[in-house]
RODREN-9044 format. One record per residue (C-alpha): x, y, z; residue in one letter. Coordinates in steps of 0.05 Angstrom, whole numbers, plus 5000, padded with zeros to 4 digits. Example, Ala and Ser with C-alpha at 12.3 -4.5 7.8 and 13.67 -1.06 7.14 Angstrom:
2
pt xx=5246; yy=4910; zz=5156; residu=A
pt xx=5273; yy=4979; zz=5143; residu=S
# end
This chain:
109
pt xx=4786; yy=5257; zz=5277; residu=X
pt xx=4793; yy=5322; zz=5250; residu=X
pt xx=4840; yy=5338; zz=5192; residu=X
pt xx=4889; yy=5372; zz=5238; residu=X
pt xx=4892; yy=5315; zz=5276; residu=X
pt xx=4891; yy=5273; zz=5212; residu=X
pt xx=4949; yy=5300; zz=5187; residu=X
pt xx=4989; yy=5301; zz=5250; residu=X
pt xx=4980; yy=5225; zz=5255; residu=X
pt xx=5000; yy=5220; zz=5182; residu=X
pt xx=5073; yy=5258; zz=5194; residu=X
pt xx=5075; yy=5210; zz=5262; residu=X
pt xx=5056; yy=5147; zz=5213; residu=X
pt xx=5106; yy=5167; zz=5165; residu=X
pt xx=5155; yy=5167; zz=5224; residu=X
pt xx=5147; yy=5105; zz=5241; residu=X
pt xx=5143; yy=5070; zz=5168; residu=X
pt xx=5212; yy=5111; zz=5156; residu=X
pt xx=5238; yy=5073; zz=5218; residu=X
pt xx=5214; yy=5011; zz=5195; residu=X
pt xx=5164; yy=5004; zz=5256; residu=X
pt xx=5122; yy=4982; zz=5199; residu=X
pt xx=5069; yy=4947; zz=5251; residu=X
pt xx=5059; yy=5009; zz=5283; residu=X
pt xx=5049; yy=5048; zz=5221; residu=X
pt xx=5000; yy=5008; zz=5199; residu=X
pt xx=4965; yy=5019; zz=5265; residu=X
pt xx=4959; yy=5099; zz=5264; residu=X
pt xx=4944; yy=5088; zz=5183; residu=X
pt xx=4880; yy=5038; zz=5187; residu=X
pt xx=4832; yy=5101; zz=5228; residu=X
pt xx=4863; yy=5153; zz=5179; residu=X
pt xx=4848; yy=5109; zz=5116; residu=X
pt xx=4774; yy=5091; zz=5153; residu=X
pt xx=4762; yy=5162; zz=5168; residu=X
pt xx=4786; yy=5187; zz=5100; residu=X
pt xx=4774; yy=5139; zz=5048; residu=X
pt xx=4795; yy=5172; zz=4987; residu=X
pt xx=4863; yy=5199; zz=5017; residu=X
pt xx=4897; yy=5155; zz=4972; residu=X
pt xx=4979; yy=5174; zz=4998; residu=X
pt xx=4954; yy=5152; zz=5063; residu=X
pt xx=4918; yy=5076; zz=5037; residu=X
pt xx=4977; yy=5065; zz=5000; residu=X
pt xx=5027; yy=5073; zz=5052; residu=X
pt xx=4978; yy=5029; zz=5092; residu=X
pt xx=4990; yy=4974; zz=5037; residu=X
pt xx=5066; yy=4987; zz=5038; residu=X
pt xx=5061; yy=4980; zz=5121; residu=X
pt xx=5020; yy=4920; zz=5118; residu=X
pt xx=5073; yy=4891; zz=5057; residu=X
pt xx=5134; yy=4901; zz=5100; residu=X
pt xx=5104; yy=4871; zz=5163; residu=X
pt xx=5082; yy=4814; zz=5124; residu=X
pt xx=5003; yy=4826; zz=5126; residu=X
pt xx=5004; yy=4806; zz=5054; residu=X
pt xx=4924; yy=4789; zz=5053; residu=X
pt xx=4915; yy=4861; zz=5087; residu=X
pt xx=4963; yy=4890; zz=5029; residu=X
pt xx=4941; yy=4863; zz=4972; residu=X
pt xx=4864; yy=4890; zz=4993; residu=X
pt xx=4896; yy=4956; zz=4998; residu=X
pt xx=4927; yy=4953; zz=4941; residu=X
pt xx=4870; yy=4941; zz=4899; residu=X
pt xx=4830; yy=4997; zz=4931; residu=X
pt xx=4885; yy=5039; zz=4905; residu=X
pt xx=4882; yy=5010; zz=4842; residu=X
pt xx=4805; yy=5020; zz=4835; residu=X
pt xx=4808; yy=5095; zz=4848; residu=X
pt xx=4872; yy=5099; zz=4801; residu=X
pt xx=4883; yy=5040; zz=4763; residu=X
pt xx=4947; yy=5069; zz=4724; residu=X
pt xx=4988; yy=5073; zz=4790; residu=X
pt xx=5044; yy=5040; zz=4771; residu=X
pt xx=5076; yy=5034; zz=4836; residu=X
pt xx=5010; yy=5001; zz=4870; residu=X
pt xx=5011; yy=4953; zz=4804; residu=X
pt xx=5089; yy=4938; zz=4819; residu=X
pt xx=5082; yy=4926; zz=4894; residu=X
pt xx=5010; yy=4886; zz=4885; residu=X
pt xx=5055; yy=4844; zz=4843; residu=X
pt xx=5110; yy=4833; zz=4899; residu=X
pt xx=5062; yy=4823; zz=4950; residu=X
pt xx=5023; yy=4767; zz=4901; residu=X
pt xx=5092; yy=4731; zz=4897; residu=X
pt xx=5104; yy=4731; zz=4972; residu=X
pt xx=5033; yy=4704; zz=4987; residu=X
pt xx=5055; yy=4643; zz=4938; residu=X
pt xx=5024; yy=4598; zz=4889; residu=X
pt xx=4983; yy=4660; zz=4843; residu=X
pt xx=5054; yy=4672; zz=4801; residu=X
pt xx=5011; yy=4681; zz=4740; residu=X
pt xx=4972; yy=4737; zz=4779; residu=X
pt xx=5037; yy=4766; zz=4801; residu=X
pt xx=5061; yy=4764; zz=4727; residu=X
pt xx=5009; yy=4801; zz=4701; residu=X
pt xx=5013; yy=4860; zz=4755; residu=X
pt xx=5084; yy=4858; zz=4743; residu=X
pt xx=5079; yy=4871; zz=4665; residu=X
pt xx=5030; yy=4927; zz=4674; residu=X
pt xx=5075; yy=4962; zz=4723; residu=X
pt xx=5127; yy=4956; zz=4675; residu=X
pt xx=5084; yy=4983; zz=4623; residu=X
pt xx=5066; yy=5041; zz=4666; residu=X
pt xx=5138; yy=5068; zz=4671; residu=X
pt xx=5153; yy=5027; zz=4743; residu=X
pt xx=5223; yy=4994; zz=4742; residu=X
pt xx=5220; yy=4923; zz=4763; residu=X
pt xx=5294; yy=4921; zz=4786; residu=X
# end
């Protein structure tokens, strides 16, 4: 892909994550994210697609890709934390995203 046509299927991902086709976000994210690694708006609105569509294993990976390249994203902590919660049974994992979110600025409400 080349970046125009990166960024075109960016706006058209956005579209669809604003519409709450969160499936089909996910779908045009996964090449962009692939073909650009370190575009990190793009990966994390991969792990928000994948969240809302309930591909919590496929989030939480994301999420911690974020988190690797910028591990003071508060938002990426907060929603790892969520997404730990909904996957069950690691509410001491969740916990601990879920203070340093808070810690970072990121309301928990």
């Amino acid at each position: 892909m080349n970046d125009h046509t990166l960024a075109e299927e960016y706006a058209r991902a956005q579209l669809f994550f604003e519409s709450k086709a969160y499936s089909d976000a996910a779908q045009i994210l996964a090449p962009i994210v692939e073909a650009e690694p370190a575009h990190g708006a793009a990966r994390l609105l991969l792990a928000r697609s994948y969240y809302h569509s309930a591909q919590l294993g496929r989030a939480e990976a994301e999420l911690e890709r974020v988190l690797e390249r910028d591990p003071v994203d508060g938002y990426a902590r907060l929603l790892l934390g969520r997404t730990l919660e909904r996957r069950g049974g690691r509410a001491a994992e969740a916990a601990t995203q879920l203070r340093m979110a808070e810690s970072l600025g990121q309301s928990l409400s």
